[in-house]
Structures are given as structure tokens and as C-alpha cells.
C-alpha positions as CSV (number, residue, x, y, z in Angstrom):
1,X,23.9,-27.0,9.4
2,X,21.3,-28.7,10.8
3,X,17.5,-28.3,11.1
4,X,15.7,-28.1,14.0
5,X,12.1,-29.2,15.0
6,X,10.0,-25.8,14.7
7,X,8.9,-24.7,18.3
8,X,5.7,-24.6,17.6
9,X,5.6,-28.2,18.1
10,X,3.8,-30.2,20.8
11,X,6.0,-30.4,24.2
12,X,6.0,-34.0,23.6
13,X,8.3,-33.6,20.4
14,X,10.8,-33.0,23.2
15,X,11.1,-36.7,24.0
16,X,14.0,-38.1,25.9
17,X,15.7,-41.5,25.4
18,X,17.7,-44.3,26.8
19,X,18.8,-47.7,25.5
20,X,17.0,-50.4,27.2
21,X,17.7,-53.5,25.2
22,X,17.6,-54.9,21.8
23,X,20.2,-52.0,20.6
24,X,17.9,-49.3,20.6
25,X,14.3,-50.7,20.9
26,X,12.5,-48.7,23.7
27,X,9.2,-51.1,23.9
28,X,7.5,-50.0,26.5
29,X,5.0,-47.3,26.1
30,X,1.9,-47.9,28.8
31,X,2.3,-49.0,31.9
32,X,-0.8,-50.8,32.0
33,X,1.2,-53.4,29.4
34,X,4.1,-52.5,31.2
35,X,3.1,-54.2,34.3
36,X,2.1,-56.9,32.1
37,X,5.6,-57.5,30.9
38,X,4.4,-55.6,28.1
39,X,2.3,-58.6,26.9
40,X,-0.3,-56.8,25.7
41,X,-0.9,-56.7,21.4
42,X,-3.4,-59.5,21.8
43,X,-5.5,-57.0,24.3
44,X,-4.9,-53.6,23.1
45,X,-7.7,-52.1,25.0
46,X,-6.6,-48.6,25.6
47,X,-5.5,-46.2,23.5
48,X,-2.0,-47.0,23.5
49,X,-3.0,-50.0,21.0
50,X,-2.0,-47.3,18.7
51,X,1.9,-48.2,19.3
52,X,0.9,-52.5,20.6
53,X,-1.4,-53.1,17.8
54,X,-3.8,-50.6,15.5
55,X,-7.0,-52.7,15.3
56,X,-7.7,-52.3,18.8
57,X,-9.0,-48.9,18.5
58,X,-11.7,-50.4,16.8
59,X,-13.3,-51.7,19.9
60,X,-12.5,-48.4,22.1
61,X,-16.3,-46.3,21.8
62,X,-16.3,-42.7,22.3
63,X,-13.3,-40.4,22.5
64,X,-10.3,-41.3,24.8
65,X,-7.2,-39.8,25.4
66,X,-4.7,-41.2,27.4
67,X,-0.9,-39.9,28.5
68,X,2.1,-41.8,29.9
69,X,5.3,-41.3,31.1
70,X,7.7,-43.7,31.4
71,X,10.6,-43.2,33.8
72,X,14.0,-44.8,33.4
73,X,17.3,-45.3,35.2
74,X,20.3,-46.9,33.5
75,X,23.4,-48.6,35.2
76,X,26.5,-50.3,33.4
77,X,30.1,-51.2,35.2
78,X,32.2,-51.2,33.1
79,X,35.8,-53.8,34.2
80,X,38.7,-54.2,30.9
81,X,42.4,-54.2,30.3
82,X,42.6,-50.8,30.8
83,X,40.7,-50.2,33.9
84,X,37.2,-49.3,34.6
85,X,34.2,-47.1,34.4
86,X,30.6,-46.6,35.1
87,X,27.1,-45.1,33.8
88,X,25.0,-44.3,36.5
89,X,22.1,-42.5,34.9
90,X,19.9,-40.2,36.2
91,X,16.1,-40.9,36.0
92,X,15.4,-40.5,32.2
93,X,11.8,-39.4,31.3
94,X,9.6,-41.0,28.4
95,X,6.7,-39.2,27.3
96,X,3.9,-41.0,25.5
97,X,0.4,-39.6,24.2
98,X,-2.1,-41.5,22.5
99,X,-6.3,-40.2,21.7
100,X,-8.9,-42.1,19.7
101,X,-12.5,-41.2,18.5
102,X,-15.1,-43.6,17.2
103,X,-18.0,-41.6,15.1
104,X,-21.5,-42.7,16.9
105,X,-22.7,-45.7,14.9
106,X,-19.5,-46.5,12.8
107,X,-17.6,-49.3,12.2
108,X,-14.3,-47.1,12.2
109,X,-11.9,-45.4,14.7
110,X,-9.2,-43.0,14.2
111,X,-6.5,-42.4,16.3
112,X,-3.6,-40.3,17.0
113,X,-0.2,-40.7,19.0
114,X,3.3,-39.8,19.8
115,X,5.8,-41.4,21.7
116,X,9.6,-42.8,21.1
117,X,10.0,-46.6,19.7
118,X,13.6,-46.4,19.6
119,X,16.2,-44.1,21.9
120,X,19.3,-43.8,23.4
121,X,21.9,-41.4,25.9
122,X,24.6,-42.9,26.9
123,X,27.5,-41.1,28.6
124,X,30.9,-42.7,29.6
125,X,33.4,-40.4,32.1
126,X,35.5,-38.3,29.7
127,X,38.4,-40.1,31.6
128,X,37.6,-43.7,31.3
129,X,39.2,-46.1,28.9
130,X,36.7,-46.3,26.7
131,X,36.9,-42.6,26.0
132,X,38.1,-43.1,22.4
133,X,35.0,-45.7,22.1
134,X,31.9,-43.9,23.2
135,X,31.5,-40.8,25.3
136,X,28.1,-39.2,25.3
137,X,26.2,-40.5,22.4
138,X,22.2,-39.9,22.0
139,X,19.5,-40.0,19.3
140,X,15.9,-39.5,20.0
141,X,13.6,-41.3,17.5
142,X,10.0,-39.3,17.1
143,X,7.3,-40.7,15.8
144,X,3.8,-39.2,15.0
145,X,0.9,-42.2,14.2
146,X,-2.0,-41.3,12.4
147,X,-4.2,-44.7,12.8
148,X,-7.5,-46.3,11.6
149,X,-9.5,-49.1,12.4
150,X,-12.3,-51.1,11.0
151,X,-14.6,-53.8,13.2
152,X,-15.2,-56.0,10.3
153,X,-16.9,-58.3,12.6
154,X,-17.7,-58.9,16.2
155,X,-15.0,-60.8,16.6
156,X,-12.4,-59.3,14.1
157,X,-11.0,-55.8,13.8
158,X,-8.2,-54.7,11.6
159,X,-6.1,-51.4,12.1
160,X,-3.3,-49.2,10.2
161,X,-1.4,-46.6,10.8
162,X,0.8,-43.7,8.5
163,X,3.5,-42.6,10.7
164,X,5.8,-39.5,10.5
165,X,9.2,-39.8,11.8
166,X,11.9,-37.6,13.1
167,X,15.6,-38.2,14.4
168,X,18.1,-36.3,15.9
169,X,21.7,-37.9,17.1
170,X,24.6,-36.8,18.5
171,X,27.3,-38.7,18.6
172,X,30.7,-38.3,20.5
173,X,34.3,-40.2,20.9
174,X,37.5,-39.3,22.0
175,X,40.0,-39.4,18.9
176,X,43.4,-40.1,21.2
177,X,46.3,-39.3,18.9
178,X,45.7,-34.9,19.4
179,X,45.5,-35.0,23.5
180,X,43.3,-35.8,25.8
181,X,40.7,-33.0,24.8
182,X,40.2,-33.5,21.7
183,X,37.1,-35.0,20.0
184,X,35.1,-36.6,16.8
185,X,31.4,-35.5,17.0
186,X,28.2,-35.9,14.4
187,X,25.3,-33.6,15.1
188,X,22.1,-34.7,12.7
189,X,19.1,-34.7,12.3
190,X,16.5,-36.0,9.8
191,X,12.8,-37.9,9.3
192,X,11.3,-40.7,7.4
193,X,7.7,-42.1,6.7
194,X,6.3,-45.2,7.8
195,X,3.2,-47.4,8.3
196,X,2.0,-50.2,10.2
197,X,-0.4,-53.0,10.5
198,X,-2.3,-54.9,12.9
199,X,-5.2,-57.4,13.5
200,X,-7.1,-58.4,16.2
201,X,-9.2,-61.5,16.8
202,X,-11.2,-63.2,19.3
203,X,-11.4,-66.9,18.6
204,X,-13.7,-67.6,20.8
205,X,-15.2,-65.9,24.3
206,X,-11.3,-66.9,26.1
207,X,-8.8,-66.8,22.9
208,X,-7.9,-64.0,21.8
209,X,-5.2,-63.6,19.2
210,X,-3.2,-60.5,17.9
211,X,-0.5,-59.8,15.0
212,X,1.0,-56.3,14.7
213,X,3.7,-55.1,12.1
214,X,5.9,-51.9,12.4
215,X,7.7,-51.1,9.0
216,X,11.1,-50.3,8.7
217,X,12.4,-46.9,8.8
218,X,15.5,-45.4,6.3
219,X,16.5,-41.9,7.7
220,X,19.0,-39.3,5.7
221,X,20.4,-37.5,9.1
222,X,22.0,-34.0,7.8
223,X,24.0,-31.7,10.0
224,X,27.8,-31.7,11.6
225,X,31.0,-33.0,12.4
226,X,33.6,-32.1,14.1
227,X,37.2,-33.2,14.4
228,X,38.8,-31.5,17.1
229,X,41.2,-29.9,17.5
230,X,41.9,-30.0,13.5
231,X,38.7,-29.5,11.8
232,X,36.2,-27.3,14.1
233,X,33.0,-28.3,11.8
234,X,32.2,-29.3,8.3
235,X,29.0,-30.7,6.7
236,X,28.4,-34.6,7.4
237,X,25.7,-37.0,6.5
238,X,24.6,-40.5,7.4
239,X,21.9,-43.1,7.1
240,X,20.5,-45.3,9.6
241,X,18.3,-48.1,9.3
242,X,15.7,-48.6,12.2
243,X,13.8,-52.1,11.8
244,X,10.5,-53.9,10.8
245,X,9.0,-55.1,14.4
246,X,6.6,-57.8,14.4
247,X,4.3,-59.0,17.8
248,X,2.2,-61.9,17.6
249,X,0.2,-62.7,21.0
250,X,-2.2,-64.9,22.6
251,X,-4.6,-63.7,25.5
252,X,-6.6,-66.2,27.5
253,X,-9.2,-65.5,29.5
254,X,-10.5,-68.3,31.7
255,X,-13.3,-66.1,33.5
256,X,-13.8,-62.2,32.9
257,X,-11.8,-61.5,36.0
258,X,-8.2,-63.1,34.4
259,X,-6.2,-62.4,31.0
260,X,-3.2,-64.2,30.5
261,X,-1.1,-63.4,27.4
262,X,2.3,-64.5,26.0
263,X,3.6,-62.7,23.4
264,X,6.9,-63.3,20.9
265,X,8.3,-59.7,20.0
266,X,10.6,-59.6,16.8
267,X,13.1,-56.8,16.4
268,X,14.7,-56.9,12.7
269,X,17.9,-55.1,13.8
270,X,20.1,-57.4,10.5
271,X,19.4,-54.1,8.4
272,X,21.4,-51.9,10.8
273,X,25.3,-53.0,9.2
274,X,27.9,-50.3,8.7
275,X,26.6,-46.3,9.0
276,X,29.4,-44.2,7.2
277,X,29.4,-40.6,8.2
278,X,30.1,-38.8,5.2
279,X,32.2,-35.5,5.2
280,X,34.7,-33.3,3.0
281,X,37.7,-34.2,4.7
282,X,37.3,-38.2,4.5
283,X,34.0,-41.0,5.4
284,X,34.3,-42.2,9.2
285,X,32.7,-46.0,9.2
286,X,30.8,-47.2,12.0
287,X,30.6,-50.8,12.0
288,X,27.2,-52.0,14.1
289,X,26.3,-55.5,12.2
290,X,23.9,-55.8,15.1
291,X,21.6,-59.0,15.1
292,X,18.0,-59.5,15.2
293,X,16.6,-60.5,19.0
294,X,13.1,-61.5,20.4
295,X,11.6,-60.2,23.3
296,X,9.7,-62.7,24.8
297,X,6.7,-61.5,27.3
298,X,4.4,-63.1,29.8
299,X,1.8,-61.0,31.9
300,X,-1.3,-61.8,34.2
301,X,-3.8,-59.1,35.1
302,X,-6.4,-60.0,37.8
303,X,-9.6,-57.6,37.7
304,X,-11.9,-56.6,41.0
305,X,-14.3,-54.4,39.8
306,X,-12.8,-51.3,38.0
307,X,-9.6,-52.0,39.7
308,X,-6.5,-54.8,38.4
309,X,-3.3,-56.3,39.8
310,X,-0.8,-57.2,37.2
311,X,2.6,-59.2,37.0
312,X,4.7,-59.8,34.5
313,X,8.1,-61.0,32.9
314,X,10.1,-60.2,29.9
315,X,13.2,-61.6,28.1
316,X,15.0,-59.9,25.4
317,X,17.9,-60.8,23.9
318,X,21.1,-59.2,23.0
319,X,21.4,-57.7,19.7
320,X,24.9,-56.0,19.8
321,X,27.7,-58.5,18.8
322,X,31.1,-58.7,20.6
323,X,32.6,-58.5,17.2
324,X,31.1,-55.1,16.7
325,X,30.6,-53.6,20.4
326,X,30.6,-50.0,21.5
327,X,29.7,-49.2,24.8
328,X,27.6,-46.3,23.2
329,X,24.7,-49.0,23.6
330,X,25.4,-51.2,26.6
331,X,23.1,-54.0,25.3
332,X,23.1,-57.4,26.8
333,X,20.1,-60.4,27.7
334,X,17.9,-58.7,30.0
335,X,15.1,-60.5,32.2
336,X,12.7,-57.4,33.0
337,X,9.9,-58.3,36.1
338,X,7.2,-56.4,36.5
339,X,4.5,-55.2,38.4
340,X,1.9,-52.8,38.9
341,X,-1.6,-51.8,39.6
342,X,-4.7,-49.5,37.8
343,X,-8.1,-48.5,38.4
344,X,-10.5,-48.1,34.9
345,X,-13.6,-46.2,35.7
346,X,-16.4,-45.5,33.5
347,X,-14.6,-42.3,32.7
348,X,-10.6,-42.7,34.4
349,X,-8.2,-44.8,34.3
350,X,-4.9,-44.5,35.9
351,X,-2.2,-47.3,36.1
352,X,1.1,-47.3,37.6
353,X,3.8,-49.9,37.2
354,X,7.6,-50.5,38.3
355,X,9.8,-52.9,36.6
356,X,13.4,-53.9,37.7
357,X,15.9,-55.5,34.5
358,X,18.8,-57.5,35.4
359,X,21.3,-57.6,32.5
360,X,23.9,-60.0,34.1
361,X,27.7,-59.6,33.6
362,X,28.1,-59.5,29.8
363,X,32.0,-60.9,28.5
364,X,33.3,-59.1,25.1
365,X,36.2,-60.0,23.5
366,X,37.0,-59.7,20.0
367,X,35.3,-55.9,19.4
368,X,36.8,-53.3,16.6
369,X,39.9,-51.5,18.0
370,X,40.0,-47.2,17.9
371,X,43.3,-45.6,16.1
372,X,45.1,-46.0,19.4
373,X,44.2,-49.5,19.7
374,X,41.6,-49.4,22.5
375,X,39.0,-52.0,22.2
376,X,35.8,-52.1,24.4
377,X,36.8,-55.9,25.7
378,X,36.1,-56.9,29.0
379,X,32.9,-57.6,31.1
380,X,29.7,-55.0,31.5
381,X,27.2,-55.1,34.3
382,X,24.0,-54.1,33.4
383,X,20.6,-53.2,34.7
384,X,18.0,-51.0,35.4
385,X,14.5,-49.6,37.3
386,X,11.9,-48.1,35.8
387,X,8.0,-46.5,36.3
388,X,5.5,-45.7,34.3
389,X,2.5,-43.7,35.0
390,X,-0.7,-44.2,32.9
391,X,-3.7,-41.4,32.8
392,X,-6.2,-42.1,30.6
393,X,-9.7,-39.9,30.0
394,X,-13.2,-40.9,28.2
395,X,-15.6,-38.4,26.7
């Protein structure tokens, strides 16, 4: 059987999730970056550099906490051989939770977070054609960052972070060959450590540079399957590989009251090949052989005063092949545009932003047939809105 997260948990160990792009890559964890196109690893100023880039604690004084939520709504129409389908989410809500506390006089910060780098829920009608493919399929992705920074110099700061990670999935397909009810399922769960890295320089008074590096994560998931209606439940294992994710970004500043940044956003998804759920009555392979992608992001935040105006844009690139498709994870190119707005008093912040991600009309052909020969060919229409809200608190 298996194990559940012990209540006594924070409520935001209860995270959500949704695919966005890049397979599984949920990116967006502030919504001050977020309106920025989520350029924002060469500014880090908040406490959310915790996730963007750990050295950028080192310049944040004081205490701060700060809390956003992220909310998400996924479409994807679905048009193939055998007819057609649709995933019309409802809203989907993203917790994040970041604080930070530099000692009076020190040269160091610490820092502690949670939010959800990876995610996905997906559900397909249980009477589509692509029942045999994907029906509802989810896996939350946890982590807890534990963060320090050092200000080596006025201009240089360098950060790291030891994070604890935990994962849940839940997988489901129709099977097709016992009737139209019956089901393959894998219930796990499991966790993994990781670190990361990130540095933080200003070149000169308008150049600004930034580097940050996720490692990858290995997780055992432990719990069910079930093969219904044959087997009811037996003990099943599996490993996933989540990636290394490196951001490098450059900030300019032509006067205090404009940043520019453009950032390149690498998501390492070649590790992720063929998961085999292992089980007493025989392994079930899941092929993914997904690709690595790039997310590339452009923002501009204008400042009056303690309040901003930001825009942005963001690219990222498909990471799913044809060859190896499920509609589990609707991934195609996405353009994401963005914008929003904040105010960042002496001792508040808040920042709200809305971004809109067109996906296009995405062809597959060639993807991995189920035992009655369905395939998940045909053309997906994808996209989706989102808002994030940003509160943020200095002591």
C-alpha cells in the first residue's frame, strides 16, 4: 500500500497541479515574474528567488515572507480517426510560499519555501477515443527548499539550496479488450533529495547577470495497481526521472525606473525514457522518450514610485514527441503573454498578473498504439489563462 503525507503537514503540502508545457514543468511561481514572462533569475528580488535563483536572498534585509497562488485553466480539443474529445479544466490552484531572514549585520540569508516545479491532472471523457490512452492521470511534485546565501561582494552574491521532495501519481487508462468499464491504474507515491545553485551578479550599475541550476530528481514511487476487472490490486513500483533545469538571464536597467531582462530556460527532460511499472502479475512499459525544450522569456517592468507595470512574453517549446504521445500531457509550443501590475511598500507588496498561452493546433502521427490498436494520432488544440496573486510581508 501506499504512504501518505502525515496530516500534520503544512496546508500547502496539499498542492494541486496541471501540465502547462515542457511535459510537466510548472515554471511559474510569482506573479511578479509572472507578469514578466517569468524573466526574472537575473532580478530575484523577492523572496521567491528561492525557486528563480538562491543568491538573491542575499540582498533581501530583514525577514520577509511572501505567498502566491497561481490559478490555472487548461483547454485541449481533441480531432482523430476515431472521433473527438475535449479537456475543459476547471480553474486549478497553485500554492506557493516562500520566507527569508538576514541576521542584522551578516553577510548571510536563509530561506525557506514550498511550492510545485513540476505537475500534472489531466482528465479525458471516459467515452472518448482516447480512453484506452489517457483518462485521468495526475502527479503532484512537492518540494520543500531549505536555502542560503552569501554577499561575497557588493556586487556578487551566491546562493544554495537542499531540497526535500515528495510525489504522488495516479495514473489511469482504459484497457479495451474486458468492456467498456474496465481499467489499468497506478497509485504511488514516493520522495527524493535535491539541491540547487545559483549566482547573482551586477556587472555594472545597468547589467545585471544571473545563472541558477536545479538538480535532477530520481524518485522510487511505491503503492498500487490495478487491472480491472481481473486483478482488483497488487503491489507496483516505478521510477521517474524529473530533470536538471538551468536559467541564465540578463537584466538591464537603463534608469532606476526600467528593468528589462531576457532569459534562456533549459528543461533536461532526455532523462525521462521508458518508466516500467513493476508488478507480480507482469511489468507494464510506459514509453515517454520526451525531449529537452527551452523556455525562452522576455519581460519589462516600469516602476512609479512603490508601484510597477509589467509585460511580458514567453516561448516554450514542445518536449513530448509524436513518436511517443499520450494525451495524459497535452504538450505542444506555447507563446504565453503576460501582464500584470504590483505595489512594494516599505513593508507590502502585492502583485497580480494574468497570462493567456496559445498552444496552436498540434499534428501527431506516428504515436505507440494501445492493445486494441488505438493511437492518439490526430490534431490537439491547446491553450490556456491563468492568474497569479502575490502577497508579500517585511518585518
Amino acid at each position: 500500500m501506499s504512504t501518505r503525507l502525515p496530516l500534520a503537514l503544512p496546508a500547502f503540502a496539499a498542492l494541486a497541479s496541471v501540465s502547462l508545457a515542457s511535459g510537466t514543468r510548472v515554471g511559474f511561481k510569482d506573479a511578479f515574474a509572472t507578469a514578466r514572462g517569468n524573466a526574472f533569475v537575473a532580478t530575484a528580488d523577492n523572496p521567491s528567488a528561492l525557486y528563480y535563483n538562491p543568491a538573491g536572498i542575499a540582498r533581501l534585509d530583514g525577514t520577509r515572507v511572501s505567498a502566491n497562488l497561481y490559478s490555472v485553466s487548461l483547454s485541449s480539443d481533441y480531432q482523430g480517426p476515431g472521433g473527438s474529445a475535449s479537456i475543459d479544466e476547471d480553474p486549478v490552484h497553485v500554492p506557493a510560499f516562500y520566507s527569508t531572514w538576514k541576521p542584522e549585520g551578516s553577510s548571510w540569508t536563509f530561506g525557506f519555501g514550498m511550492y510545485a516545479p513540476f505537475g500534472l491532472e489531466t482528465e479525458w471523457p471516459a467515452g472518448s477515443p482516447l480512453r484506452t490512452l489517457a483518462l485521468r492521470n495526475e502527479q503532484e511534485f512537492r518540494t520543500y527548499n531549505f536555502s542560503a546565501a552569501w554577499q561575497v561582494a557588493p556586487g556578487l552574491s551566491l546562493g544554495g539550496s537542499l531540497t526535500y521532495n515528495r510525489v504522488t501519481t495516479d495514473l489511469r487508462r482504459g484497457i479495451g479488450v474486458f468492456g467498456p468499464n474496465d481499467l489499468f491504474r497506478f497509485d504511488g507515491d514516493g520522495d527524493a533529495f535535491g539541491a540547487n545553485l545559483g549566482v547573482l551578479w551586477q556587472v555594472t550599475e545597468r547589467n545585471w547577470f544571473g545563472v541558477s541550476y536545479a538538480h535532477s530528481t530520481r524518485v522510487r514511487l511505491e503503492g498500487d495497481a490495478q487491472t480491472l476487472p481481473v486483478i482488483p490490486g497488487e503491489s507496483a513500483r516505478a521510477t521517474f526521472e524529473f530533470p536538471e533545469v538551468v536559467i541564465a538571464g540578463w537584466s538591464f536597467r537603463p534608469t532606476p525606473e526600467w528593468n528589462l531582462e531576457v532569459n534562456l530556460d533549459w528543461t533536461n527532460w532526455d532523462r525521462l525514457d521508458t518508466v516500467t511499472i513493476r508488478k507480480p502479475s507482469g511489468p507494464v512499459a510506459l514509453p515517454f522518450n520526451w525531449e529537452s525544450g527551452l523556455f525562452y522569456e522576455f519581460g519589462v517592468t516600469r516602476y512609479f514610485g512603490a508601484f510597477n507595470v509589467s509585460a511580458g512574453y514567453c516561448f516554450t517549446e514542445n518536449s513530448v514527441p509524436s513518436s511517443s504521445y499520450t494525451p495524459a500531457v497535452p504538450d505542444s509550443d506555447r507563446a504565453f503573454y503576460s501582464l500584470g501590475a504590483g505595489y512594494h511598500g516599505e513593508r507590502y507588496t502585492v502583485d497580480l498578473a494574468y497570462h493567456f498561452a496559445d498552444g496552436g493546433k498540434r499534428g501527431v502521427s506516428g504515436s505507440p498504439a494501445s492493445l486494441i490498436g488505438a493511437t492518439a494520432d490526430g490534431t490537439y488544440d491547446n491553450s490556456l489563462h491563468a492568474l497569479a496573486l502575490s502577497v508579500g510581508l517585511k518585518f
